[in-house]
C-alpha positions in Angstrom: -45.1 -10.7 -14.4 -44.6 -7.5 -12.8 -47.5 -4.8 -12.8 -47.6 -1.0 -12.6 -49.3 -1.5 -8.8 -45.4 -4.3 -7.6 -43.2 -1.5 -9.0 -44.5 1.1 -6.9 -44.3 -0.5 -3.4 -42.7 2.2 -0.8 -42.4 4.7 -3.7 -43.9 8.5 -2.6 -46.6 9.0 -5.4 -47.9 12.9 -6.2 -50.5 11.8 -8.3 -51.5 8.9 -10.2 -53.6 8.4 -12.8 -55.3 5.2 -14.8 -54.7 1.9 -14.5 -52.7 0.3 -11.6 -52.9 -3.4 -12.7 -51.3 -3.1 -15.9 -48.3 -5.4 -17.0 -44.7 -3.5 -17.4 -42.6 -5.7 -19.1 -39.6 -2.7 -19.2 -38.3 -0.4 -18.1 -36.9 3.1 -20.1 -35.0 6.5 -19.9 -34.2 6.4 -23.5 -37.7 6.7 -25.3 -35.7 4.8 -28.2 -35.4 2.1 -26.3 -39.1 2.0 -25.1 -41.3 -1.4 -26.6 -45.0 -2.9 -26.2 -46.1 -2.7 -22.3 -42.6 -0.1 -21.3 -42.8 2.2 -18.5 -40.9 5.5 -19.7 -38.9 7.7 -17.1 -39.0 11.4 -17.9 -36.1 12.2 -16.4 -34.7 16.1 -16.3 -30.7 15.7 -17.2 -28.5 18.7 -17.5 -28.3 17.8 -21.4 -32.0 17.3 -21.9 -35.6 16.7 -20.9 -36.9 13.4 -21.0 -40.3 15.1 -20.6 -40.2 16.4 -24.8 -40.1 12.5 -25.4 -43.3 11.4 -24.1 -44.8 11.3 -27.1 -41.7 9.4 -28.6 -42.2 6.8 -25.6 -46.0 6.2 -26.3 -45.5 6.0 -30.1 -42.8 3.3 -29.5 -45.6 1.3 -26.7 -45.1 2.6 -23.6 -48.2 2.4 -22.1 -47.5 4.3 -18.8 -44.9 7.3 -18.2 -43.7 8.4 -14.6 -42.7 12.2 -14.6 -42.3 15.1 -12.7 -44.8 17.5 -14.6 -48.0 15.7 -16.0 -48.3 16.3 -20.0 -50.4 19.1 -20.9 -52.8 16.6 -22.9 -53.2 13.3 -21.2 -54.3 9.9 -23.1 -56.9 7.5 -21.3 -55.2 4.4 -22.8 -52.0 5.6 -20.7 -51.1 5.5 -16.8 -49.7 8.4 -15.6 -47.4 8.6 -12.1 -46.4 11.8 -11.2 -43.3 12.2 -8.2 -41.5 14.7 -7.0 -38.1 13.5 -8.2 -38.0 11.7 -11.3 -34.4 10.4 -11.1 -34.6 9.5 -7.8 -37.8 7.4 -8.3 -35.7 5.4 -11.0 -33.9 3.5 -9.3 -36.4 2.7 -6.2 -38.9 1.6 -9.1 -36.3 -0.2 -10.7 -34.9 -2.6 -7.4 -38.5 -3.1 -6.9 -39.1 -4.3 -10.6 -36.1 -6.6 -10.9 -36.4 -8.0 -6.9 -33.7 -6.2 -4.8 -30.9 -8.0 -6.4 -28.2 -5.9 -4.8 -30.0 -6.9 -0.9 -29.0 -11.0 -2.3 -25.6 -10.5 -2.6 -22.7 -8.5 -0.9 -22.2 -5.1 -2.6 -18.9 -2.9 -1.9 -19.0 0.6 -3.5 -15.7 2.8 -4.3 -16.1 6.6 -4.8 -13.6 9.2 -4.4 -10.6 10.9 -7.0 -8.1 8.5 -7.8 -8.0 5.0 -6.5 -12.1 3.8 -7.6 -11.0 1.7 -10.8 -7.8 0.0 -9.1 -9.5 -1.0 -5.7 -12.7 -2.4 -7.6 -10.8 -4.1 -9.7 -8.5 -5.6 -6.7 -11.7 -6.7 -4.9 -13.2 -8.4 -7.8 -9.8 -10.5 -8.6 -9.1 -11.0 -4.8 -12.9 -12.8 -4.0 -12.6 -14.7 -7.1 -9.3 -16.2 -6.3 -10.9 -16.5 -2.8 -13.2 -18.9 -4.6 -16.5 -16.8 -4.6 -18.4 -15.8 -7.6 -18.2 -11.9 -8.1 -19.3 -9.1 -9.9 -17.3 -6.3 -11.1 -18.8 -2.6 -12.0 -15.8 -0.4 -13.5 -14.3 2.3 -16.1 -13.1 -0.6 -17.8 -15.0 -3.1 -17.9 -18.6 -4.8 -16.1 -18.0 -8.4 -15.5 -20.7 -10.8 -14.3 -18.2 -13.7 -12.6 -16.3 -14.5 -16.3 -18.3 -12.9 -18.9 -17.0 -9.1 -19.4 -19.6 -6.5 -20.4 -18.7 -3.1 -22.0 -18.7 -0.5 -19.9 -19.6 2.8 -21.2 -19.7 5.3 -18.2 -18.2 4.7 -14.7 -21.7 4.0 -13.3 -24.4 2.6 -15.9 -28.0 4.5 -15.1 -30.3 3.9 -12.5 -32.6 1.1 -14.6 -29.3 -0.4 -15.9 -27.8 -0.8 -13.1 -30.4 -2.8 -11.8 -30.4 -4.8 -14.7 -27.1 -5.7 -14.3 -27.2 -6.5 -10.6 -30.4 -8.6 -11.7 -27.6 -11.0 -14.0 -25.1 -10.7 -11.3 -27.6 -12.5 -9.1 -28.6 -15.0 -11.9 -25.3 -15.9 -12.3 -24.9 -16.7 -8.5 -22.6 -13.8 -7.5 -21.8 -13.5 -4.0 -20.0 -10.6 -4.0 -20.0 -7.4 -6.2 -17.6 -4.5 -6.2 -18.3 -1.3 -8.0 -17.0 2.0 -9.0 -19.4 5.1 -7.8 -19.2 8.3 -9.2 -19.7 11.9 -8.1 -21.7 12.3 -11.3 -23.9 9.0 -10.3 -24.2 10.0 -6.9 -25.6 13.4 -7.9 -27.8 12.0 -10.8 -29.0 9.3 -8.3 -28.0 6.4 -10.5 -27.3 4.6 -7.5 -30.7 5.0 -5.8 -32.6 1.5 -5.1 -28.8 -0.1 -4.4 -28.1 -1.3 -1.2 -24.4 -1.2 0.0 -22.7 -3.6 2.8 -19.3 -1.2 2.4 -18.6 1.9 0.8 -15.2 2.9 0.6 -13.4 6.1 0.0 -10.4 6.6 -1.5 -9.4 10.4 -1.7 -10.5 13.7 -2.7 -8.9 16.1 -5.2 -9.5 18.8 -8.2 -11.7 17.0 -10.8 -15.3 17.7 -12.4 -15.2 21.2 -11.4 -17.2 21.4 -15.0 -20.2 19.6 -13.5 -20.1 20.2 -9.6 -18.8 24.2 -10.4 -17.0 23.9 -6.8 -14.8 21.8 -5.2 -17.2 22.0 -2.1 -20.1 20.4 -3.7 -18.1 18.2 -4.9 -17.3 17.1 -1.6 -20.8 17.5 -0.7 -21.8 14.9 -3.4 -19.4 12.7 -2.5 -20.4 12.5 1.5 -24.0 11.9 -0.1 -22.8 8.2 -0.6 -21.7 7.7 2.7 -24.9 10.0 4.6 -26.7 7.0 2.7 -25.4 4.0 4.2 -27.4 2.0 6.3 -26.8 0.8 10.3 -25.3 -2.5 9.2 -23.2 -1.2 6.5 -19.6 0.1 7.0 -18.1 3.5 6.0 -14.0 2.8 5.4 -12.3 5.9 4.3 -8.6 7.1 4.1 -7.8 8.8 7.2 -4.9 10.6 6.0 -6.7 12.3 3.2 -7.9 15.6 5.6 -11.8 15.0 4.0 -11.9 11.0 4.7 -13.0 11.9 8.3 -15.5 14.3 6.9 -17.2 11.5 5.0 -17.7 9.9 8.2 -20.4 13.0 9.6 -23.7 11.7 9.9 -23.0 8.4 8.5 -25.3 5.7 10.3 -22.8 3.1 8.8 -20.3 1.9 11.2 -17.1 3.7 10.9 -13.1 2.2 9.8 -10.0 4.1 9.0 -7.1 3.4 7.0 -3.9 5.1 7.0 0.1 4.7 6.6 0.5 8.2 8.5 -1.2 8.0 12.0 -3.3 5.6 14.2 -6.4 3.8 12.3 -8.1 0.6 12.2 -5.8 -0.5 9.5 -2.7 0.9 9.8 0.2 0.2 7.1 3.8 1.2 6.5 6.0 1.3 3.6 9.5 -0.6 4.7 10.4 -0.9 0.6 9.2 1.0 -2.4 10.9 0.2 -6.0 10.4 -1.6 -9.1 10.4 -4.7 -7.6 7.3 -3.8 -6.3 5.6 -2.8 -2.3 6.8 -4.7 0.6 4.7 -3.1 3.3 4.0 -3.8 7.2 -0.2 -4.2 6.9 -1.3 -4.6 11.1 0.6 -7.6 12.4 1.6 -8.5 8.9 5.0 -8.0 6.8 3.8 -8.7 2.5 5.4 -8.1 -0.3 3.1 -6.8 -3.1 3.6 -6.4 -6.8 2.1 -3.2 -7.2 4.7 -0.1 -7.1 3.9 3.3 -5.1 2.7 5.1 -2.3 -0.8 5.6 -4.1 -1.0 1.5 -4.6 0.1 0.9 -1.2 -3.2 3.0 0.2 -5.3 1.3 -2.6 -4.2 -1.9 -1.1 -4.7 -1.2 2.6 -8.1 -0.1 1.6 -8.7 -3.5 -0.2 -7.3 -5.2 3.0 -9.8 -3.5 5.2 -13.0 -4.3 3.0 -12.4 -7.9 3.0 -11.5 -7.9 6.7 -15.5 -6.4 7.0 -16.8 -9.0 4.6 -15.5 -11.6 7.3 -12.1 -13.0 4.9 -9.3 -14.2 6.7 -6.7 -11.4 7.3 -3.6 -13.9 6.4 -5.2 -15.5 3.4 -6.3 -12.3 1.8 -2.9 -10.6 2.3 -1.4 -13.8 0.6 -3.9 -13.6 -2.4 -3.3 -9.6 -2.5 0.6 -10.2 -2.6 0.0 -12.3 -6.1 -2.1 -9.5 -7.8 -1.5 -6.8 -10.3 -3.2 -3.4 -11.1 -5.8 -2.3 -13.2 -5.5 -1.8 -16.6 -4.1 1.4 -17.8 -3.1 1.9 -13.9 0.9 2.2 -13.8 0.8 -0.1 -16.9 4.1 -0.7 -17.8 6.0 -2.2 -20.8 10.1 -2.3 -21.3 12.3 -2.1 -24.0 14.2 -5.6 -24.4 17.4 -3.7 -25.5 17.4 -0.2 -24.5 15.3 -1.1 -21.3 13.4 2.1 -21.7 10.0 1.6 -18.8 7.5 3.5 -20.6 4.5 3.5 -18.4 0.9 4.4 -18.8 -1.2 6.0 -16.6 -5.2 7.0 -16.2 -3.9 10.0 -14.1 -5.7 12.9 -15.3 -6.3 15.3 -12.9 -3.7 17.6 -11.0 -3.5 15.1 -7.8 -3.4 12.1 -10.3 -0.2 13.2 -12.2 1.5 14.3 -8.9 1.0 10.9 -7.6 2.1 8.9 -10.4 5.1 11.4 -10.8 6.0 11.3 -7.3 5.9 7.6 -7.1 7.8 7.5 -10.6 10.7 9.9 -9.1 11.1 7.3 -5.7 11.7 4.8 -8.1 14.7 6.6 -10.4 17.9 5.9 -9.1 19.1 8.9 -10.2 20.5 8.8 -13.7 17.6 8.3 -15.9 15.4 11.4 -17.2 12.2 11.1 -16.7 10.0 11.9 -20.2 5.9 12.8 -19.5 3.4 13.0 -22.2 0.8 14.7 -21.2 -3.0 16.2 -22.1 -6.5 17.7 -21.1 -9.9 16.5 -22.5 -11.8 19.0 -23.9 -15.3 20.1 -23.0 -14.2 19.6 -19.9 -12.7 20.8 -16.5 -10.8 24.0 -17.5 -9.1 25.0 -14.5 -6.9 22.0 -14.3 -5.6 22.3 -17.5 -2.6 25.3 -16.3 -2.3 22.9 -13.2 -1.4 19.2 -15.3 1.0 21.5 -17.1 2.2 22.9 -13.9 2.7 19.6 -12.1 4.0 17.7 -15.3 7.3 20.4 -16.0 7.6 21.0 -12.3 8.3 16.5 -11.2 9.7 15.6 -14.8 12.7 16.0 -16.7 11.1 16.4 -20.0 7.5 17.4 -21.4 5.4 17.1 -24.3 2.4 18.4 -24.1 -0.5 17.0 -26.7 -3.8 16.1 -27.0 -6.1 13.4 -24.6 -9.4 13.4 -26.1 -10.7 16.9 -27.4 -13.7 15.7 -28.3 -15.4 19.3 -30.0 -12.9 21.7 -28.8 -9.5 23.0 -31.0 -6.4 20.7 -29.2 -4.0 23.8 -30.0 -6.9 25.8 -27.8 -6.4 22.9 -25.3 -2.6 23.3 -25.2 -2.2 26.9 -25.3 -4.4 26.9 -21.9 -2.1 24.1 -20.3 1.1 26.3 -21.4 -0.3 29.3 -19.8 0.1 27.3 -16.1 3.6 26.9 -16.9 6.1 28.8 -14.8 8.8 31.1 -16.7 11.9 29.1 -15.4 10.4 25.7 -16.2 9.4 27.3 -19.9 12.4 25.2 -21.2 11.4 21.8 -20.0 8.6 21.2 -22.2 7.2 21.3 -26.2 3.9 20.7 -27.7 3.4 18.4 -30.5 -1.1 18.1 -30.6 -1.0 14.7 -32.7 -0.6 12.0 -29.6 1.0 9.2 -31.6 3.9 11.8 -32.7 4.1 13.1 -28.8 4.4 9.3 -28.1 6.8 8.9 -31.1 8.9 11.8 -30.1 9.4 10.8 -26.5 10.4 7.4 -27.6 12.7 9.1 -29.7 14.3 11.5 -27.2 14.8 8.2 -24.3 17.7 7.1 -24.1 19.4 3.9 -22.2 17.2 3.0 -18.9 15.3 6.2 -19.1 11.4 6.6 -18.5 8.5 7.2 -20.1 5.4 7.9 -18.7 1.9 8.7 -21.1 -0.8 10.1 -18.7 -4.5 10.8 -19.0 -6.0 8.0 -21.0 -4.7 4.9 -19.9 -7.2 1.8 -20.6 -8.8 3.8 -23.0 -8.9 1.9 -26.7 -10.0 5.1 -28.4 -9.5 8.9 -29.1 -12.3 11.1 -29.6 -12.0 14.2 -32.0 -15.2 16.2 -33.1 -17.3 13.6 -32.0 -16.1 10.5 -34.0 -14.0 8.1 -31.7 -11.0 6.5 -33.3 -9.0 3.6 -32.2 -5.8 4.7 -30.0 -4.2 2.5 -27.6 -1.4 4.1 -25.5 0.2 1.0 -24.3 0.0 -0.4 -28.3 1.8 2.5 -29.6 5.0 2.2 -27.1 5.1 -1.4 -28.1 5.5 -0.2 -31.3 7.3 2.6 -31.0 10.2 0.2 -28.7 9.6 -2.6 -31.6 10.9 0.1 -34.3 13.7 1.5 -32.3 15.4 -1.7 -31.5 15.2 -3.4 -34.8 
């Protein structure tokens, strides 16, 4: 039984009033969620203020509310803890009600652009092929050692999190690997974790709706890093020219990667094609399934990680040369006739698209045309819409340009502000058709013999969400079918 007096161990305190010695038996953000002996967190979100659901809370059981701002009226049946930063305080309470999990086990954190969902997911398969019981925390999918869990943002909340890390250590996990995002950096949803390794992948145009500039959105980033403790590493990528900038101020001790210049783990490319990487990793020559430059640096960075977690260097390379991607991560299917590649990608920011593209374009031997389907979620990031248009006409042969998710926003709005980043001369390369299946359709349509299709911006996703209602959509499913119909 945990009481109000365990959960506040080491936590800064404004005010507090009633009784220390009662029992909390959960924890809440959601006042909906709150039962008979809860503890409600008014938290202040950019959407809304958990402070106008106090009431709510008490009316469902809570019996004691930490906030920022005490309630006007206050109950004497109800403890009250006031702190300076509600969000913050979360996940410190949190670790302290469920026992530190994450200080029991090994945790590796991923943040940057591109790269997170891929190098989670390579660390999870790699330690459990290593043997080890592991944890996995991604865009697709939680996983406590074998049972999956539905993920529903990048990073789960500061309470859940520590639920989940709670299981993980249940279930005996050794290791666990997670994705951490700018947005859970900034909304301290990792506060109360503690990290062995945080890893950084790369830094490029994305959630300028959020983080308004691109500088605090490196700021937010670095946050992760400025947070690490003494015995913790910081690895970054040392050819992406903010990785080193991570580094400032950490107190972690410091790796590079790199397949450009000098760095604690240095990798080069010797072959790049279909057949998949074979790379020179330090002393090492491996062959890897994975295809492209971007893969190569998500595998180096996988490489270095379990070199810091004490893994033998030839073993792991041996285990890494046997696995494959993430889902919706250059996800690839053929046609058994036509051998059309049609691939499907998460890309879906600027940086993304050129990397897939570029990688994409090593591959072509020359002949085949090269056919992107391509979109921009709505209520979001505006000023990359121009730019994914931009990219997409300027590294492919053919463009369709349709909607991704548009969630409450017009998709012919959506494509008329992509359109308007496309250059006069490469006017002719592209056409917009909004309904995705009939983009998808169409480019199946316009492939011919060996050619290539790649369908960017959604890749694992299972659904598509218009005016708020999500409906099933599966890119990968649809250019089954579409190649199924073609070649009967």
């Amino acid at each position: 039984m945990k009481t109000i007096k365990d959960i506040l161990i080491d936590i800064e305190t404004l005010s507090l009033r009633g009784d220390l010695n009662k029992e909390v038996k959960k924890l809440c953000i959601d006042s909906r969620n709150c039962v008979q002996h809860s503890l409600f967190v008014a938290i202040r979100g950019s959407q809304q203020d958990g402070h106008q659901f106090i009431d709510q809370a008490i009316a469902s059981g809570a019996s004691s509310i930490l906030c920022q701002e005490l309630p006007d009226s206050l109950s004497d049946d109800i403890t009250y803890i006031q702190v300076e930063d509600s969000s913050l305080t979360a996940g410190l309470i949190a670790a302290n009600f469920y026992g530190h999990p994450s200080k029991q086990f090994k945790l590796v954190g991923v943040t940057g652009t591109n790269g997170k969902t891929t190098c989670a997911s390579l660390l999870f398969q790699l330690f459990k092929s290593l043997g080890y019981k592991a944890g996995l925390i991604s865009t697709v999918s939680n996983i406590i050692d074998d049972k999956v869990l539905v993920a529903t943002h990048t990073t789960p909340n500061a309470i859940e999190l520590q639920d989940i890390f709670s299981q993980m250590l249940e279930a005996s996990c050794d290791y666990v690997f997670m994705e951490v995002s700018s947005h859970a950096i900034h909304q301290n949803r990792i506060a109360g974790a503690t990290f062995e390794i945080g890893l950084f992948t790369n830094i490029s145009h994305d959630h300028l709706d959020y983080h308004e500039t691109f500088d605090e959105y490196i700021r937010v980033k670095k946050l992760f890093f400025d947070n690490l403790n003494k015995d913790a590493y910081a690895i970054v990528n040392a050819d992406d020219k903010r990785g080193l900038v991570m580094l400032q101020n950490t107190k972690a001790q410091k790796r590079t990667v790199s397949l450009k210049s000098l760095a604690d783990y240095k990798g080069k490319i010797l072959e790049n094609g279909l057949q998949g990487l074979y790379m020179h990793v330090n002393e090492h020559e491996v062959h890897f399934k994975m295809i492209g430059e971007f893969n190569a640096y998500n595998l180096l960075t996988v490489f270095a990680a379990a070199d810091c977690l004490g893994m033998d260097k030839a073993e792991v390379l041996a285990k890494l040369s046997l696995l494959e991607g993430a889902e919706g991560r250059f996800d690839y299917v053929i046609s058994p006739i036509k051998k059309i590649m049609g691939i499907v990608d998460y890309a879906h920011t600027p940086d993304a698209l050129i990397n897939v593209l570029g990688a994409i374009n090593k591959l072509r031997n020359g002949n085949e045309v090269l056919h992107t389907v391509v979109g921009c979620g709505g209520d979001r990031d505006k000023t990359k819409r121009p730019l994914m248009a931009h990219v997409a006409c300027e590294h492919s042969d053919k463009v369709i340009l349709t909607s991704d998710n548009p969630r409450t926003e017009n998709p012919e709005s959506i494509l008329d502000a992509m359109e308007s980043g496309v250059p006069v001369n490469l006017k002719k390369k592209y056409v917009r058709i909004s309904n995705r299946k009939d983009a998808i359709k169409t480019a199946c349509n316009y492939a011919a013999q060996g050619d290539i299709i790649l369908v960017a911006g959604k890749g694992h996703e299972k659904y598509q969400e218009i005016d708020g209602v999500k409906y099933p959509f599966d890119d990968k499913a649809i250019l089954h079918e579409m190649f199924e119909l073609m070649e009967k």
